[in-house]
C-alpha positions as CSV (number, residue, x, y, z in Angstrom):
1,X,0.8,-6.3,-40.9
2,X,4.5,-6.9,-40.1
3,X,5.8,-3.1,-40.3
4,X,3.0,-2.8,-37.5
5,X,4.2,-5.4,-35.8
6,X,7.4,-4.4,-35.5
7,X,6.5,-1.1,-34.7
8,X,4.9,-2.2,-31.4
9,X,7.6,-4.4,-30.6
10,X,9.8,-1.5,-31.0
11,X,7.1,0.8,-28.8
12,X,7.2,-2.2,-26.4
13,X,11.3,-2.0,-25.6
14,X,11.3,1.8,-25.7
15,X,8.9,1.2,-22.7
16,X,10.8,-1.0,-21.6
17,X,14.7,0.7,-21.5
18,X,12.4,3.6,-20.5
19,X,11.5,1.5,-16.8
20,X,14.6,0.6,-17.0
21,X,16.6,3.9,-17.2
22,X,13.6,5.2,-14.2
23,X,14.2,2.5,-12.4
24,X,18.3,3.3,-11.9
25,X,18.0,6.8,-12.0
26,X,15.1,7.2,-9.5
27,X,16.0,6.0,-5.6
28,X,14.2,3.2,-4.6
29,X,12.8,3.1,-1.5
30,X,14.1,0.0,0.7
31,X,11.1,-3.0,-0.4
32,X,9.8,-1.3,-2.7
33,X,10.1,-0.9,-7.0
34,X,8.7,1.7,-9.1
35,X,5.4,1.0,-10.8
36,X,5.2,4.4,-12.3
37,X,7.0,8.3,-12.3
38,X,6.1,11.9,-13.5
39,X,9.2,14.0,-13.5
40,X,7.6,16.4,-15.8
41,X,10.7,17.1,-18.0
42,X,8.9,17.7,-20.8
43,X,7.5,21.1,-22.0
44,X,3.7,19.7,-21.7
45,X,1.6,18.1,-19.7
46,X,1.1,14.1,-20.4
47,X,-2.1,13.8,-21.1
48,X,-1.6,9.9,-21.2
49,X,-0.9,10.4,-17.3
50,X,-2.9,13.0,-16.7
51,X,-6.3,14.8,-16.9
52,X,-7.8,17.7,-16.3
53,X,-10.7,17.9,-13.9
54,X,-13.5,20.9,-14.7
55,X,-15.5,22.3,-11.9
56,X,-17.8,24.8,-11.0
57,X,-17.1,27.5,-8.4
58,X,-18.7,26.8,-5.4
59,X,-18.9,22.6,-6.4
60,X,-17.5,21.5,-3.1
61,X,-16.5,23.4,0.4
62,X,-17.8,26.5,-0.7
63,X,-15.0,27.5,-3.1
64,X,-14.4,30.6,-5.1
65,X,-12.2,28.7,-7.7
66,X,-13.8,27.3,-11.3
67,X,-11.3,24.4,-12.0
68,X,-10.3,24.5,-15.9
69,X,-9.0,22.5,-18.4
70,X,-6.1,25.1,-19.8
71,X,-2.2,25.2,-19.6
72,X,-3.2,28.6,-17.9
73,X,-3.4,27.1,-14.6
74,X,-1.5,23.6,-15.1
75,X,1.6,23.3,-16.9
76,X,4.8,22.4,-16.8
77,X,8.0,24.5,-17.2
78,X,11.5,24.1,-16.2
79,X,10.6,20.5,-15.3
80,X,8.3,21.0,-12.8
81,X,4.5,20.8,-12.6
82,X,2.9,24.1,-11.9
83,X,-1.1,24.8,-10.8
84,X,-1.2,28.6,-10.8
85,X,-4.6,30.0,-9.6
86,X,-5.4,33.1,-11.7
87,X,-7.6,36.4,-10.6
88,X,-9.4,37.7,-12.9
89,X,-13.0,39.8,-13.8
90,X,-15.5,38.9,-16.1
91,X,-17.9,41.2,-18.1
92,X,-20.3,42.2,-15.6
93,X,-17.0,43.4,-13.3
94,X,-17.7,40.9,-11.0
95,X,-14.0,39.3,-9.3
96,X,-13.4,35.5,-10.3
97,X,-11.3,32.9,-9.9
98,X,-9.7,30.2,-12.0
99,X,-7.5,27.2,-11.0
100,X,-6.0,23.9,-12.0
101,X,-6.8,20.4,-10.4
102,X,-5.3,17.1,-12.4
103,X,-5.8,13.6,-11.4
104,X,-4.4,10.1,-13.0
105,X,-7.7,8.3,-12.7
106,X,-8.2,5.6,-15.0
107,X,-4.7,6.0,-16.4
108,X,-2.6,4.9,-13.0
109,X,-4.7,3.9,-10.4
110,X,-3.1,1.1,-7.5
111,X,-3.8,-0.4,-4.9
112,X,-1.3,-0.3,-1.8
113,X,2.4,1.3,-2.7
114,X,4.5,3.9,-1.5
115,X,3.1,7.4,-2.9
116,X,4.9,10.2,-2.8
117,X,5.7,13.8,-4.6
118,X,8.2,16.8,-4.2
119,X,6.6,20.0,-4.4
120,X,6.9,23.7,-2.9
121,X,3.2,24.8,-1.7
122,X,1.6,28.5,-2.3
123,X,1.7,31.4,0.3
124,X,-1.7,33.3,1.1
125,X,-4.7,33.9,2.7
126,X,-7.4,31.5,1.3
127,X,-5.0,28.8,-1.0
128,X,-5.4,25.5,-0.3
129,X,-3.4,23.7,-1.9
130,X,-3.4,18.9,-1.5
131,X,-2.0,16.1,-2.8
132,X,-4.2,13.6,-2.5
133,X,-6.2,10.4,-3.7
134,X,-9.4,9.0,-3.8
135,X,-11.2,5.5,-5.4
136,X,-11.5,4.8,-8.8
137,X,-14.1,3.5,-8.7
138,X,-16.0,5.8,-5.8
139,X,-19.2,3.8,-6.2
140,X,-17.9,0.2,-4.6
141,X,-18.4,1.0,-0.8
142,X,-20.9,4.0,-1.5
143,X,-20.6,8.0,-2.2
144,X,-18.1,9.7,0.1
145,X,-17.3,9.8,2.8
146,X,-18.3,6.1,2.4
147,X,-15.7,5.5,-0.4
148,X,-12.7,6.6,1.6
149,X,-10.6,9.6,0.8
150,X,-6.9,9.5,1.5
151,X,-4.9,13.3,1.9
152,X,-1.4,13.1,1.6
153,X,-0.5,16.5,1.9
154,X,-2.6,19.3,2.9
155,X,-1.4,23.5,3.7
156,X,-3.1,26.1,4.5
157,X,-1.8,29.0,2.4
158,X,-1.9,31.2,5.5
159,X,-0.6,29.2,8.0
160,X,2.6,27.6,6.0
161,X,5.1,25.9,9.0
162,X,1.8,23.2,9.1
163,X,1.2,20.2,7.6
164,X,-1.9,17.9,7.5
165,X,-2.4,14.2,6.7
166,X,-5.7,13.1,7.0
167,X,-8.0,9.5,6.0
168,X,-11.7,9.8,5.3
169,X,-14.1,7.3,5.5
170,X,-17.5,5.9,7.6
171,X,-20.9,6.7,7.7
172,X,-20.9,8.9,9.2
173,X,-18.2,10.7,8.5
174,X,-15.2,9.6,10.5
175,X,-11.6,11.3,10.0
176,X,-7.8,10.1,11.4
177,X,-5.4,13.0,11.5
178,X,-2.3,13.8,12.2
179,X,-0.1,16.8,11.9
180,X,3.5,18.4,11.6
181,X,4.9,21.7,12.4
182,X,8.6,22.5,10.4
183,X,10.6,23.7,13.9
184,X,12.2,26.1,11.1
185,X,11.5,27.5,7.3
186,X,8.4,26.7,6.0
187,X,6.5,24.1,3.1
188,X,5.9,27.6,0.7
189,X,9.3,29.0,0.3
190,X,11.1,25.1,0.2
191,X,10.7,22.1,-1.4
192,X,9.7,18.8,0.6
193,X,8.6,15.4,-0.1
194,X,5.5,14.2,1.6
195,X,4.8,10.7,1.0
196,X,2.4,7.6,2.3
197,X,2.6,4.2,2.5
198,X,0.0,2.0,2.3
199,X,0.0,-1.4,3.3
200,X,-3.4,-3.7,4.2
201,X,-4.1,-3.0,7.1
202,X,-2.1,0.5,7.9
203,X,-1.1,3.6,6.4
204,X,1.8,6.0,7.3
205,X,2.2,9.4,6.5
206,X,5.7,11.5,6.0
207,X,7.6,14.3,5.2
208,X,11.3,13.9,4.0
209,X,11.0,10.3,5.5
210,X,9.9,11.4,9.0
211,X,6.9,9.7,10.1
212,X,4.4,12.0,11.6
213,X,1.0,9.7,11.7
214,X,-0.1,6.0,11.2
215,X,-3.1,4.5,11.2
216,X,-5.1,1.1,11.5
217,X,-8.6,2.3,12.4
218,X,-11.0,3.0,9.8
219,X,-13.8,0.9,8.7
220,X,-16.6,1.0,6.1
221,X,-20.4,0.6,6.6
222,X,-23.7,1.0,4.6
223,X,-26.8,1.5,6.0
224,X,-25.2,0.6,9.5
225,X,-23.5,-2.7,8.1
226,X,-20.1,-2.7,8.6
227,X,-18.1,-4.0,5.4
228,X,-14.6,-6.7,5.9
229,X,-11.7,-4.8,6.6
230,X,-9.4,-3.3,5.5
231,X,-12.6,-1.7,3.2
232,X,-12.6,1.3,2.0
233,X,-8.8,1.2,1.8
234,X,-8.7,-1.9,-0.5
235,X,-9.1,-1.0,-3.2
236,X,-7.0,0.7,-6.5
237,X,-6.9,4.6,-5.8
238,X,-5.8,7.5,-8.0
239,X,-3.8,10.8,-7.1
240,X,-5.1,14.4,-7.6
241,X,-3.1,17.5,-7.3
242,X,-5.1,21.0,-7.1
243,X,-4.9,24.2,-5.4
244,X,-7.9,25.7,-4.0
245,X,-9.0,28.8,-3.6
246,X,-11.6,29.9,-0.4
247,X,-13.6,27.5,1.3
248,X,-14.9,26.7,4.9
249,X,-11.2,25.5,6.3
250,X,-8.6,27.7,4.8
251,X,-11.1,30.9,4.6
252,X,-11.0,33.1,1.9
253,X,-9.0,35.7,0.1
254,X,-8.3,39.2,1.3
255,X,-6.6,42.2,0.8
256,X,-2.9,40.2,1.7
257,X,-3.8,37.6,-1.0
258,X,-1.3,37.9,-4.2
259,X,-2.1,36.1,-7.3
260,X,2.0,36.3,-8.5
261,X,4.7,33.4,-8.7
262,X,3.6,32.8,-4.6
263,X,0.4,32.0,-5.7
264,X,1.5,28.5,-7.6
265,X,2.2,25.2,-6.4
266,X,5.2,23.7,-7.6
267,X,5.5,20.0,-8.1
268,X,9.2,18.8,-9.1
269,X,7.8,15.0,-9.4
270,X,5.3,12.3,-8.6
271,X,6.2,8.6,-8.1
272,X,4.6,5.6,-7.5
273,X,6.4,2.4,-5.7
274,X,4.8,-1.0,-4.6
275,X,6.2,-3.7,-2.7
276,X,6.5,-7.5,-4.5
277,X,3.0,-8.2,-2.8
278,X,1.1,-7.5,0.3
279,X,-0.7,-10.0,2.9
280,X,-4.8,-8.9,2.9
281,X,-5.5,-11.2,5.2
282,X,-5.8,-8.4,8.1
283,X,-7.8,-7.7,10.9
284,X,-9.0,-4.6,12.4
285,X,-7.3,-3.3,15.7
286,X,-10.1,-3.9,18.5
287,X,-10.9,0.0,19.2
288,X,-9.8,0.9,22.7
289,X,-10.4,4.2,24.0
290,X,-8.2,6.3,26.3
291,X,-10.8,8.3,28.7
292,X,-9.0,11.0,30.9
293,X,-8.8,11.3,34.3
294,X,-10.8,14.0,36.2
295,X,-9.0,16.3,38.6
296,X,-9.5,16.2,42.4
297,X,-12.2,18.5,41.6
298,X,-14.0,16.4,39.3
299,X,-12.9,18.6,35.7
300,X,-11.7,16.5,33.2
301,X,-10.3,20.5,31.6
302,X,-6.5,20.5,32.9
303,X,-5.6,23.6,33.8
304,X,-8.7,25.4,34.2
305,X,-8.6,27.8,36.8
306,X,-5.2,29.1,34.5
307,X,-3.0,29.3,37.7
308,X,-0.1,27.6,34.8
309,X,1.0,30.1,32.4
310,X,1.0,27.6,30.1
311,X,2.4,27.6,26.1
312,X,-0.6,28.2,24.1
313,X,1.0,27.6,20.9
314,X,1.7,24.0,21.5
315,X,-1.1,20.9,21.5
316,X,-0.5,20.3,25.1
317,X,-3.8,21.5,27.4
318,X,-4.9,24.9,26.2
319,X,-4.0,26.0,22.6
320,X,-4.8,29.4,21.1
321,X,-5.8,28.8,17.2
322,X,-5.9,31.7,14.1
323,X,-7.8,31.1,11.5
324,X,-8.8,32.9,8.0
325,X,-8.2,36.6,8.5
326,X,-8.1,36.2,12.7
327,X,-5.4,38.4,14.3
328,X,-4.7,38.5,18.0
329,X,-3.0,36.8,21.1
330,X,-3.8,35.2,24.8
331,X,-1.7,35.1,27.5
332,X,-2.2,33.3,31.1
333,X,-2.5,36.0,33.8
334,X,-3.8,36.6,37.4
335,X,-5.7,33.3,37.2
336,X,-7.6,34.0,33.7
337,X,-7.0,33.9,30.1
338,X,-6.7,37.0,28.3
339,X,-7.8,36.6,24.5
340,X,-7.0,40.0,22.5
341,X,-7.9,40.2,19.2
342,X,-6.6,42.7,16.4
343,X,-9.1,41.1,13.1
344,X,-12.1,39.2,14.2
345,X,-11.4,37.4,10.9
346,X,-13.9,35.6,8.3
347,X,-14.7,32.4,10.2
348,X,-16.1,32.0,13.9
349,X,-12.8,30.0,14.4
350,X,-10.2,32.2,13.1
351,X,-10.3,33.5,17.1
352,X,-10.1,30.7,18.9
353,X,-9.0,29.2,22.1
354,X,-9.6,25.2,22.4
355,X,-8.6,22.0,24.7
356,X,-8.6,18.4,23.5
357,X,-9.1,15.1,24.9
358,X,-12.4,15.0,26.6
359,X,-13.9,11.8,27.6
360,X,-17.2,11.9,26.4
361,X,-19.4,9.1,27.5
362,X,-21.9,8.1,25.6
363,X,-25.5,7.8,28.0
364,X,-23.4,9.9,30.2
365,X,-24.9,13.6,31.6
366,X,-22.2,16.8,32.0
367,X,-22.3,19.7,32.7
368,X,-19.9,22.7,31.2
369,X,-19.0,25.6,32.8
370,X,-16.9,28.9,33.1
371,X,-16.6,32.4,34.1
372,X,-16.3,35.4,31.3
373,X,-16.4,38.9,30.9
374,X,-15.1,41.2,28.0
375,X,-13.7,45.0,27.7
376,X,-17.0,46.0,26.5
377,X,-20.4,44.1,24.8
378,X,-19.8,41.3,22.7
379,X,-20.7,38.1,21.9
380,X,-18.8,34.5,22.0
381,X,-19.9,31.5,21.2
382,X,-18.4,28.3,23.1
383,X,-18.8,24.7,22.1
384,X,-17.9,21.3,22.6
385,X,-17.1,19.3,19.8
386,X,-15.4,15.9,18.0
387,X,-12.5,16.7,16.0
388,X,-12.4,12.8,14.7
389,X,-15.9,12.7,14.1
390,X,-16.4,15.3,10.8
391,X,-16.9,17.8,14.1
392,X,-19.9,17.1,15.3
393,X,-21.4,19.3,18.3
394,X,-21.6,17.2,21.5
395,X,-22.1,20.8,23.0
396,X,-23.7,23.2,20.2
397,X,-22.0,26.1,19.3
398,X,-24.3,28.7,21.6
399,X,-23.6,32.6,21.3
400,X,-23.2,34.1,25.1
401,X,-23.4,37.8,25.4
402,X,-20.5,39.1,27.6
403,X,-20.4,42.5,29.5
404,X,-17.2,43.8,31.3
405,X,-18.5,42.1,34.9
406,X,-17.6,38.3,35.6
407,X,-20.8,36.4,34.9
408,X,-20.5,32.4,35.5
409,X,-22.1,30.4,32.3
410,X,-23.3,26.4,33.5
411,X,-24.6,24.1,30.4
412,X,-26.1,20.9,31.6
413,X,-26.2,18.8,28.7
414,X,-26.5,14.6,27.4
415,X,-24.0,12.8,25.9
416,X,-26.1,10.7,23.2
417,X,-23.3,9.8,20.2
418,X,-21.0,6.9,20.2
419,X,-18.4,7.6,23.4
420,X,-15.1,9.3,22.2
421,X,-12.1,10.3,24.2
422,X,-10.9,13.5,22.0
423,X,-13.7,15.7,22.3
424,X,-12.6,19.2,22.9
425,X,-13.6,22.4,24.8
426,X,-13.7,25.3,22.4
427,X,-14.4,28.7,22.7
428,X,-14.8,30.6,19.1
429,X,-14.4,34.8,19.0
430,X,-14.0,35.0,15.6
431,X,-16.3,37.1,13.1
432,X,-18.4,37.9,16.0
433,X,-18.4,41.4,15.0
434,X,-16.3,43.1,17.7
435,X,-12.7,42.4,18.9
436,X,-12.8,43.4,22.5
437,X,-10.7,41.5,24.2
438,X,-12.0,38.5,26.0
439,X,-10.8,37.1,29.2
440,X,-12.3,33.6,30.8
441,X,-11.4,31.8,33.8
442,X,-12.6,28.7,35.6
443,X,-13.3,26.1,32.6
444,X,-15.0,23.2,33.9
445,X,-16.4,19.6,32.3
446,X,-17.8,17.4,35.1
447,X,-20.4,14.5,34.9
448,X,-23.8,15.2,36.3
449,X,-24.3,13.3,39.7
């Protein structure tokens, strides 16, 4: 009884000089200590921080991958955490796929803290690589999206210069977003630290200590009975890494996808800080929406009639979008937008050409309209829909068949959901079986008299 004693007391201080020794060798955020690291220096592994999560192909998102429990896909080497996807065929010839996806759940799960990993992301057509964290205990508020989801990090293997941080929650689904483009290099072929904090009543997302996004506004509600705030996000959460591979945002994998070294995520560490304690005794931010102006004209679309040649790669008025596989460009000319398309690509966005921050009024009657023609048949399909709310169609998505004379397209149609003031004017030419080139002029959203 006493050797066993001892040994825990001995287990207890090598615990102990080992918090110690993190604690002076790891920097400390300003407020904050560490509560827990991963700096994977060893030649394994911890599976007494770690565990494997197994998964069918297909499970969620319509993904290729089957998750795995097997140092194939998730190991560490040269003291960094890798998740390699693997290509493979199986005995009938068919192509699968095979990936990693650990979590710390029920081994360190917290509640509020600064979270935050260094890690290099994988480059190709249909990875999707996230860091990420959701409830341990996903039951409390409900099944997701009630639960609450938090995304710290978020690439898109073909589209590597972006980053995404995103909060889940509601019923229905509701989403908070925000994003960050590298002005140089990109999150594949360097290393970066993406990080939250989470306090109460707000959570802030970086990347090598810039803040890109914050947030107050979420809520949770069951059966349309909202829950005290700050619920879902009060509560002890666990982090995930994974790397996915196809689905219905990133696309899937083509002939440009490699399953080599580019193919891996590469984490260098994980930590976890917390501040002393937090003040839960928060209130939610009283919602206030900010409803655009219409023009003289009555269009609440800026720059509709295209007379600005305008930069479509930026978030400002009109922005021209590639998705999976979609290869093309637009250009403002002679009062029209001129969409040319080289891949029609896998999705019906991976052509696309959008505008943000409609006011939608909910009881409210509008009416959307343009003018289009193409270089020969084809078809589009235009929408109108709610980026923060899981993308629901105010406007559905409606296929319009173009010929190469200007036809005029009016849709008269009810706003009947909650009001929002970022819906957005979308029109999709993506896997529409052609890729003639498209040119539209005179986008208008007015209210009905």
């Amino acid at each position: 009884m006493k050797r066993q004693l001892l040994l825990i007391l001995a287990l207890l201080l090598a615990l102990s000089c080992a918090a110690a020794l993190a604690e002076e060798t790891v920097p400390m955020p300003e407020g904050y200590h560490l509560v827990w690291a991963d700096e994977f220096d060893g030649d394994s592994l911890n599976l007494d921080d770690w565990k494997y999560e197994t998964h069918e192909p297909g499970w969620v998102n319509h993904e290729w991958q089957r998750y795995v429990a097997t140092d194939e896909v998730a190991y560490v080497k040269d003291g960094e955490l890798v998740i390699q996807p693997v290509k493979d065929t199986d005995s009938s010839g068919k192509t699968v796929y095979r990936s990693g996806r650990v979590n710390t759940w029920g081994k360190h799960n917290v509640k509020y803290g600064r979270i935050e990993a260094r890690l290099r992301v994988p480059e190709g057509q249909g990875f999707l690589p996230a860091f990420w964290m959701m409830p341990y205990n996903e039951g409390l508020y409900g099944s997701w999206p009630k639960c609450g989801e938090i995304d710290i990090m978020e690439v898109l293997g073909h589209d590597t210069g972006k980053l995404y941080g995103t909060l889940h929650f509601g019923d229905p689904h509701m989403q908070r977003q925000g994003t960050w483009q590298l002005p140089e290099g990109d999150f594949a072929s360097e290393y970066h630290v993406f990080a939250i904090e989470w306090d109460p009543g707000e959570i802030r997302w970086y990347v090598d200590d810039n803040q890109y996004f914050a947030t107050s506004d979420w809520y949770s509600a069951s059966n349309g009975q909202e829950r005290a705030y700050p619920a879902p996000f009060n509560q002890p959460f666990y982090v995930i890494l994974n790397v996915a591979v196809g689905g219905d945002w990133p696309g899937y994998p083509d002939e440009s996808t490699v399953f080599d070294e580019r193919a891996a995520m590469r984490v260098d560490y994980v930590r976890i800080f917390q501040k002393d304690s937090y003040d839960e005794n928060v209130t939610r931010p009283e919602e206030v929406l900010e409803m655009r102006e219409a023009d003289e004209t009555g269009s609440f679309v800026r720059n509709g009639g295209f007379a600005v040649a305008e930069d479509l790669a930026d978030s400002e008025d009109w922005t021209f979008l590639l998705g999976p596989g979609g290869k093309g460009e637009a250009e403002i000319r002679d009062g029209a937008i001129v969409i040319t398309s080289t891949a029609a690509g896998t999705e019906e966005y991976s052509v696309q050409l959008v505008q943000p921050g409609m006011p939608m009024e909910k009881g409210c009657s509008y009416v959307f309209s343009f003018e289009a023609r193409a270089d020969e048949p084809r078809t589009i399909k235009p929408a109108i829909t709610a980026p923060d709310v899981n993308w629901i169609r105010y406007f559905p998505d409606t296929a319009i068949d173009l010929t190469a004379e200007w036809q005029t397209f009016t849709f008269p149609f009810d706003m009947t959901q909650k009001s929002d003031d970022n819906g957005r004017v979308e029109f999709n030419m993506g896997r529409q079986g052609s890729t003639a080139t498209v040119y539209i002029r005179n986008v208008r959203l007015t209210k009905a008299d």
